[in-house]
VEXRO-622589 format. One record per residue: residue number from 0; x, y, z of N, C-alpha, C in turn. Coordinates in pm, whole numbers. Atoms other than C-alpha are relative to their C-alpha. Example, Ala and Ser with C-alpha at 12.3 -4.5 7.8 and 13.67 -1.06 7.14 Angstrom:
2
0:89:-119:0:1230:-450:780:90:120:0
1:-82:-119:-6:1367:-106:714:-77:109:73
END
This chain:
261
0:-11:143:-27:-2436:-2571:23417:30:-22:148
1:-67:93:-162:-2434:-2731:23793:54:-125:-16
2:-112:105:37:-2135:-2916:23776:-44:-117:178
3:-74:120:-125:-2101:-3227:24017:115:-6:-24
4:-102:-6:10:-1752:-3204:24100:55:-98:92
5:-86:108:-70:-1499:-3495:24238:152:39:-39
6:-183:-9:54:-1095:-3598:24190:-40:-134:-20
7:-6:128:44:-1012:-3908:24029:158:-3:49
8:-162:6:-3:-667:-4045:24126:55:-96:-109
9:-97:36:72:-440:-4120:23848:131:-59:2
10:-100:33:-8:-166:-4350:23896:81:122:81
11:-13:-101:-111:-117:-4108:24231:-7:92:-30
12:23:-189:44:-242:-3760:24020:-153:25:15
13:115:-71:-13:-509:-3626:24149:-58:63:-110
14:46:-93:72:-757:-3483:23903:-127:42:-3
15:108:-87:-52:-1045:-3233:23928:-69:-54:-137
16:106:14:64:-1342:-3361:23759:-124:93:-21
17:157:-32:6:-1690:-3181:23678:-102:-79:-126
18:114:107:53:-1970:-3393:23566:-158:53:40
19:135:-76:28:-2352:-3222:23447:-23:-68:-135
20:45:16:137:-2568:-3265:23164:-103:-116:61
21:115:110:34:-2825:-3525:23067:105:-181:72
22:-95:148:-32:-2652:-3877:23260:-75:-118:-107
23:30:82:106:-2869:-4033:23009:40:-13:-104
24:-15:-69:176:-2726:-3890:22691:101:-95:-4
25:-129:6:71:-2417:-3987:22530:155:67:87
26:-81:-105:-71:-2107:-3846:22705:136:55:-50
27:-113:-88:60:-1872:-3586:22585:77:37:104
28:-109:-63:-83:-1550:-3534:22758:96:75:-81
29:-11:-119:21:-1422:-3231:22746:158:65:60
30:-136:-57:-63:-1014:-3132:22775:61:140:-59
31:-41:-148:28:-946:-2761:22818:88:20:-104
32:-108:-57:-2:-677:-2548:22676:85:48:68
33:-132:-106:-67:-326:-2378:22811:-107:107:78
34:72:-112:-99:-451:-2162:23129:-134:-14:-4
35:164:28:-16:-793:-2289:23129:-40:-125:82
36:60:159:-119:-986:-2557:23361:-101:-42:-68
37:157:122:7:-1285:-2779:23320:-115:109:29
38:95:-62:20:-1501:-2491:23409:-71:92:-129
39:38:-31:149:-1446:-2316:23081:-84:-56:-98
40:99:80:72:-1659:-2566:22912:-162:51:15
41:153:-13:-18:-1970:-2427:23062:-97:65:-72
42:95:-36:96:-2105:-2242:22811:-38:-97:-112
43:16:88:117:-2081:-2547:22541:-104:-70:46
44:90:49:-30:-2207:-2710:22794:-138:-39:70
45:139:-36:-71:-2522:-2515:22911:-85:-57:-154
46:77:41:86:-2605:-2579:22546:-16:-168:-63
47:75:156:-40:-2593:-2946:22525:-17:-91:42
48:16:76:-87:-2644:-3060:22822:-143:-90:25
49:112:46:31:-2958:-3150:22751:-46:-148:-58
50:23:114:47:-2914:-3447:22547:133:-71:23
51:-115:115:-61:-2546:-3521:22631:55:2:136
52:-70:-9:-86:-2360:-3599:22936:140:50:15
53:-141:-114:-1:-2036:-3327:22971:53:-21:131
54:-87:1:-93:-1767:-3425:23164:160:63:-33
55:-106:-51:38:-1469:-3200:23196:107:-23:112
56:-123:44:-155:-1103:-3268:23375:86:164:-42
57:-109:-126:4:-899:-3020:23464:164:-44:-7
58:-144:122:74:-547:-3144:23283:90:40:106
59:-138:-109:-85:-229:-3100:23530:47:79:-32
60:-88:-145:-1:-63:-2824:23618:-130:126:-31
61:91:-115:14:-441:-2657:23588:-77:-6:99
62:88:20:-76:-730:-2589:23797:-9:-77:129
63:-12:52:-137:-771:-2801:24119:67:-123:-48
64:-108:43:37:-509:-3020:23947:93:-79:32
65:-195:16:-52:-199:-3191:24090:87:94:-71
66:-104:-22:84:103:-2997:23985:96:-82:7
67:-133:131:2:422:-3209:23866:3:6:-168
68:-66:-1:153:642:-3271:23547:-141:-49:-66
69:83:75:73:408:-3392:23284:30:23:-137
70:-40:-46:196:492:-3432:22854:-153:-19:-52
71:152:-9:41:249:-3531:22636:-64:-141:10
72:48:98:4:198:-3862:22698:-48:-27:151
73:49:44:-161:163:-3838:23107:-121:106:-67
74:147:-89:0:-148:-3559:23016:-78:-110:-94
75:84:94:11:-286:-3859:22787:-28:-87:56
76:30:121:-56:-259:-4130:23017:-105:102:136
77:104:-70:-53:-419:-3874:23249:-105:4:-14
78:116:15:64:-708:-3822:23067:-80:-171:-27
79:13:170:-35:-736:-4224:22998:-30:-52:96
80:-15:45:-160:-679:-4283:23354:-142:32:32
81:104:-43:-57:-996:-4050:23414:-102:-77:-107
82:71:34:127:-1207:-4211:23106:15:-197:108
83:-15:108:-28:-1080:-4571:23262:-118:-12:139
84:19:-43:-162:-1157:-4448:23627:-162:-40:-12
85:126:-74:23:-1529:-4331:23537:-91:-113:-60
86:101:91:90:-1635:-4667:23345:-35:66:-84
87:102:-90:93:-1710:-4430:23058:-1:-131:-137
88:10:88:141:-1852:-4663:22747:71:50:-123
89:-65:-60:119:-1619:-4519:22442:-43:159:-49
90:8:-116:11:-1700:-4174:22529:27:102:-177
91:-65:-105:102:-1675:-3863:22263:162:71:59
92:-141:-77:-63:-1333:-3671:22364:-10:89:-91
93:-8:-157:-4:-1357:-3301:22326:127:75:28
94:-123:-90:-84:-1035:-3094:22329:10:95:-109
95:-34:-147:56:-933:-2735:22260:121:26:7
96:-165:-30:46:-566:-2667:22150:73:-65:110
97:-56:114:-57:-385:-2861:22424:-77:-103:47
98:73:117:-55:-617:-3029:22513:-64:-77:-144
99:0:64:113:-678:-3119:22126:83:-101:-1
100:-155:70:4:-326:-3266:22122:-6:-130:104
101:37:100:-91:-422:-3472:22432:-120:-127:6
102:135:123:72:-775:-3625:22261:78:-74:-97
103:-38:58:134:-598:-3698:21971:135:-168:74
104:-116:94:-52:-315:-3867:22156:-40:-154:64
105:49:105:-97:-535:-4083:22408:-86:-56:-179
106:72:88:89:-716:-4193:22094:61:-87:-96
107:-151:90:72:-372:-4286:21929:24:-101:89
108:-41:129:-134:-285:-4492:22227:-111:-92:54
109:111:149:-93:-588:-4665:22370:-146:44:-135
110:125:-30:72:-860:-4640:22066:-148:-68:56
111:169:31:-30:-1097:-4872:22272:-47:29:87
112:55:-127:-100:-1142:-4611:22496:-114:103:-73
113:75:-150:79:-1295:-4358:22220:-112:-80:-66
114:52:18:34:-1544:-4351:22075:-15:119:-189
115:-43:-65:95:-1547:-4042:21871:89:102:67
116:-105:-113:-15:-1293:-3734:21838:-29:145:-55
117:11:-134:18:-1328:-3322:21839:94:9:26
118:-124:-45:2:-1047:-3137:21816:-22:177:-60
119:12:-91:13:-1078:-2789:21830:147:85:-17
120:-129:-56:46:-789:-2572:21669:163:-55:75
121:-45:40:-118:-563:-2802:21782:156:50:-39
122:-170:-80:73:-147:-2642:21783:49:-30:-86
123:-120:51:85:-41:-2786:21483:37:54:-147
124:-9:-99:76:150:-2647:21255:88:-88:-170
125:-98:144:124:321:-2848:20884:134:54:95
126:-175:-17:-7:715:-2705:21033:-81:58:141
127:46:-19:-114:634:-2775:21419:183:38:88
128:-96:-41:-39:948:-2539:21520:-11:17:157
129:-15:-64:-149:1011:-2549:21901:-33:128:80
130:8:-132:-2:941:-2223:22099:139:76:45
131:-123:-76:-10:1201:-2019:22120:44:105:151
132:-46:-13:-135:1406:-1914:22433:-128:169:37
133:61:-139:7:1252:-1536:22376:-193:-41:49
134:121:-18:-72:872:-1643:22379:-5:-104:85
135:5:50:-144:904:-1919:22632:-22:107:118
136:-14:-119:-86:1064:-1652:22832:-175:51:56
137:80:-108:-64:786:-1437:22765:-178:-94:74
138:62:78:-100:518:-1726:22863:-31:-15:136
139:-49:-25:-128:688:-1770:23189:-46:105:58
140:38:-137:-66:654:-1424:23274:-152:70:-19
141:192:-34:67:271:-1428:23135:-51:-83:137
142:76:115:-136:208:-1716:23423:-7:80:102
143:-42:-22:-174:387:-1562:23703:-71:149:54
144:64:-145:54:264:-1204:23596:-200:-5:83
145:120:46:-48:-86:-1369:23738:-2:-20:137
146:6:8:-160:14:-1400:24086:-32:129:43
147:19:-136:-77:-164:-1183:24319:-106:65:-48
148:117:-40:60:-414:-1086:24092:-107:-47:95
149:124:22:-37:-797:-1051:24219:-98:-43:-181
150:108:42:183:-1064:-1248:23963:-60:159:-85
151:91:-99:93:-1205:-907:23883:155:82:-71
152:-115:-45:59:-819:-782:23788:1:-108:-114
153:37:112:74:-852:-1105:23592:-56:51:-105
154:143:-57:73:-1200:-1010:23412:43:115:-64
155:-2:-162:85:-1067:-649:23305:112:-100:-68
156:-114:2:89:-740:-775:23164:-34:-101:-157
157:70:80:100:-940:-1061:22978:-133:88:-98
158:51:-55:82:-1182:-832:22839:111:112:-94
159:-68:-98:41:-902:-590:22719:58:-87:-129
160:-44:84:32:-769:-919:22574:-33:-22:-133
161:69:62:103:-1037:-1034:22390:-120:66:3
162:120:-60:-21:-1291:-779:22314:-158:-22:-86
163:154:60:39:-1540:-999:22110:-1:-101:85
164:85:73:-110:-1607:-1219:22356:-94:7:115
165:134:-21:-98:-1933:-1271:22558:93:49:133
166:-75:-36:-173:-1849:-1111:22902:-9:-135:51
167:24:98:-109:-1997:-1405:23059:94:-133:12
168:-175:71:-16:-1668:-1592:22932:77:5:102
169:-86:-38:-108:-1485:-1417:23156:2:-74:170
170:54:62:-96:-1685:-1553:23440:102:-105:19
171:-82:106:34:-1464:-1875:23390:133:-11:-71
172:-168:-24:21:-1195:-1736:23239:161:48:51
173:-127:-63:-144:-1030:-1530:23549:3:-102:62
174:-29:79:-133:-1029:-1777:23794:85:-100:-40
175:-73:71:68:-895:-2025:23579:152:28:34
176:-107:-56:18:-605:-1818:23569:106:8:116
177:-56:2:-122:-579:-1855:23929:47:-134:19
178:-36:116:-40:-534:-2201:23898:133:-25:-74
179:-116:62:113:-250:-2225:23663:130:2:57
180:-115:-12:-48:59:-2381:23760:140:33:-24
181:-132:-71:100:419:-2261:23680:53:-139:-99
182:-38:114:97:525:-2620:23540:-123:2:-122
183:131:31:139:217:-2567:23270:63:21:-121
184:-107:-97:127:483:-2394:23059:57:-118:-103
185:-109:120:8:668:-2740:23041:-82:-65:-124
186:58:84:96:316:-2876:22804:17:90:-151
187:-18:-67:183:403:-2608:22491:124:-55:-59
188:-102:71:85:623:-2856:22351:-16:-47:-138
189:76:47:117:539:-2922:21976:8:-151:-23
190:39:138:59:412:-3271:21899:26:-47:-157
191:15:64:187:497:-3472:21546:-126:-81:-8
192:137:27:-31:116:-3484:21551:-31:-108:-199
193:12:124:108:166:-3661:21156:42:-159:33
194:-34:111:-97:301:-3948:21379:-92:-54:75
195:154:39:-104:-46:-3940:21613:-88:-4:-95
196:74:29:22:-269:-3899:21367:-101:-146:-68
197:8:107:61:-247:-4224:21151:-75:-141:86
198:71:107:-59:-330:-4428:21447:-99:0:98
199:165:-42:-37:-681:-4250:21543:-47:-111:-90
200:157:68:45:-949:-4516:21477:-112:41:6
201:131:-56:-37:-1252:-4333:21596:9:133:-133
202:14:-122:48:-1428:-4051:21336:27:67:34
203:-20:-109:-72:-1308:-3755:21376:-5:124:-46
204:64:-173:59:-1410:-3328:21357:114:93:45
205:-114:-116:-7:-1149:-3109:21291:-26:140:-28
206:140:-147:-32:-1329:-2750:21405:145:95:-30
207:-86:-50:-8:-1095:-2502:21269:-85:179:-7
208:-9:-174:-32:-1075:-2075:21305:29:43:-132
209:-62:-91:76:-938:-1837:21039:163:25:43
210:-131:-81:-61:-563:-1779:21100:8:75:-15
211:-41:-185:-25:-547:-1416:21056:-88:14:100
212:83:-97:-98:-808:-1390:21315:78:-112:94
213:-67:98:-99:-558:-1659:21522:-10:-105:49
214:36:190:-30:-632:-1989:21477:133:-48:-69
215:-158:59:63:-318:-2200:21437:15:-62:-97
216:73:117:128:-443:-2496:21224:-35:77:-121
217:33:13:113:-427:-2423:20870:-55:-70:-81
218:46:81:124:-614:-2524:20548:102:-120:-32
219:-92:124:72:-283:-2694:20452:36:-112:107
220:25:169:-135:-288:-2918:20839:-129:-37:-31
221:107:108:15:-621:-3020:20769:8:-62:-104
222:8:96:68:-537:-3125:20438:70:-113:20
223:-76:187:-35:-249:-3367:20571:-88:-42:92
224:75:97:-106:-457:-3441:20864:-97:-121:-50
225:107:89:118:-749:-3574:20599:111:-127:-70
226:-29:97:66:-476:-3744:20421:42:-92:61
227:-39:65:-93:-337:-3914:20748:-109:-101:74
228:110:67:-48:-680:-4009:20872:-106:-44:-114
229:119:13:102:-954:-4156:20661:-120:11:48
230:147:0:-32:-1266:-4075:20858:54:106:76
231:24:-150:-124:-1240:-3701:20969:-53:101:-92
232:96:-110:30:-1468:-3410:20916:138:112:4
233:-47:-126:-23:-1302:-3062:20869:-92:99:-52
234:46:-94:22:-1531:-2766:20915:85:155:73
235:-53:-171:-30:-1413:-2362:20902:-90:81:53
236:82:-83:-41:-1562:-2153:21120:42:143:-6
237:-9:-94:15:-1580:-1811:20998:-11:71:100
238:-10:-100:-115:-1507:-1516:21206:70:-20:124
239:-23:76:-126:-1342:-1739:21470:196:-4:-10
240:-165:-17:-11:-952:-1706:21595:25:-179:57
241:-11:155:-24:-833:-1983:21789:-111:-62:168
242:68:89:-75:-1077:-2005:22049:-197:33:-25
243:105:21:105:-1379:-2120:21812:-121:48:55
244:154:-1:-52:-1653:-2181:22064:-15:97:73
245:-5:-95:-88:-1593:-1877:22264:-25:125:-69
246:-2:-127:125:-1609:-1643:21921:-116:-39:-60
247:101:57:98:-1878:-1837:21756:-84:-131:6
248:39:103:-90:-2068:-2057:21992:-129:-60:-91
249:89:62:90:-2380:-2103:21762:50:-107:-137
250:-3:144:111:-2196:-2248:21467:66:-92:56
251:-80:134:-31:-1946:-2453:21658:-100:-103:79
252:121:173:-87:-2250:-2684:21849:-63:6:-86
253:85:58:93:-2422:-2683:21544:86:-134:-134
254:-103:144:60:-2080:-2864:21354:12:-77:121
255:-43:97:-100:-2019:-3039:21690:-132:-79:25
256:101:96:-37:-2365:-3155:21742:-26:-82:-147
257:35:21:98:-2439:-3226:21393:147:-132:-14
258:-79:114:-27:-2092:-3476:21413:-67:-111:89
259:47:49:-54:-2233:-3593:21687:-97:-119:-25
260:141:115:25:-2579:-3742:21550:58:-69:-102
END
């Protein structure tokens, strides 16, 4: 994908945009996960860029970014802000585990912004227990642990990581890594996401993994989610942990496009 890339300013937060695809289509915006940017998207969206327009932000505290405090409601008004910014007509909103939490949210708060909602394995769990001093900790020391690194020190440690994934992931997955700021730690805060979901208006596709292969989202969150929302899809993608489209890129744009039409 050749991204066109800008910043939007956010109620004074800078944020790194990339914008490709079809400007005719439909437009899907697209909010990463934890340690990931707006470039990560590019494989979803080499495949359908064609008919939609893919715009991805890079959330604070990531990628070319602002860093600064942020909960969960400054990373939705963020996102909003950029959706407001952009004139987008009731866009789709695309997000992958924090950045799930952040579609879902902006669609709780401003619904005549959305249009529709993806939500790819997004953190939630029925008993959303805090993290605990121990893996915070070890978080922390997962960020900082990244300083100094070269992208190709990057690339090996990510293939060691995750050894079904396309190499060409990686491509977009080291550098990323370079962008990540130490306050990013501050967004693994658990959400009372039965509180957000009730006041989604827009349809919505709840793309879930396998949890033994490490997808967070259980059978038993999508069933409250279904019972919280009355217009949402939930498809299982076999073979898939928690990062769906990166394990199993053919079926997830075939449930995501297929929502879509």
């Amino acid at each position: 994908m050749n991204w066109t890339e800008s910043d939007v300013v956010v109620d004074g937060v800078s944020l790194h945009v990339r914008r490709g695809g079809n400007p005719d289509g439909p437009t899907v915006v697209c909010a990463h996960g934890f340690s990931d940017d707006g470039n990560c998207w590019s494989r979803l969206a080499d495949r359908i860029g064609d008919r939609y327009e893919v715009i991805a932000v890079d959330a604070r505290n990531h990628g070319r970014s602002d860093r600064g405090a942020a909960d969960w409601e400054g990373l939705a008004a963020d996102l909003a802000g950029v959706v407001d910014a952009l004139a987008l007509e009731r866009p789709t909103l695309l997000g992958h585990s924090l950045g799930a939490t952040t579609v879902a949210l902006v669609a709780a708060r401003r619904p005549d912004l959305v249009g529709r909602v993806v939500l790819e394995d997004p953190p939630w769990r029925l008993e959303q227990a805090p993290l605990g001093a121990d893996e915070l900790a070890g978080v922390t020391a997962w960020v900082a642990s990244l300083d100094g690194r070269s992208v190709d020190e990057l690339r090996e440690m990510g293939r060691r990581q995750h050894p079904n994934w396309p190499d060409e992931e990686f491509d977009s997955w080291a550098p990323a890594k370079l962008g990540l700021g130490p306050r990013s730690v501050e967004h693994l805060v658990p959400i009372d996401w039965r509180s957000v979901v009730p006041a989604i208006e827009a349809p919505a596709l709840l793309v879930l993994g396998e949890v033994e292969l490490g997808a967070i989202a259980s059978p038993e969150v999508a069933h409250a989610v279904s019972n919280l929302h009355g217009d949402v899809g939930v498809v299982t993608i076999e073979g898939a942990g928690h990062n769906i489209r990166r394990e199993r890129l053919d079926a997830y744009v075939d449930a995501v496009a297929g929502f879509l039409r």
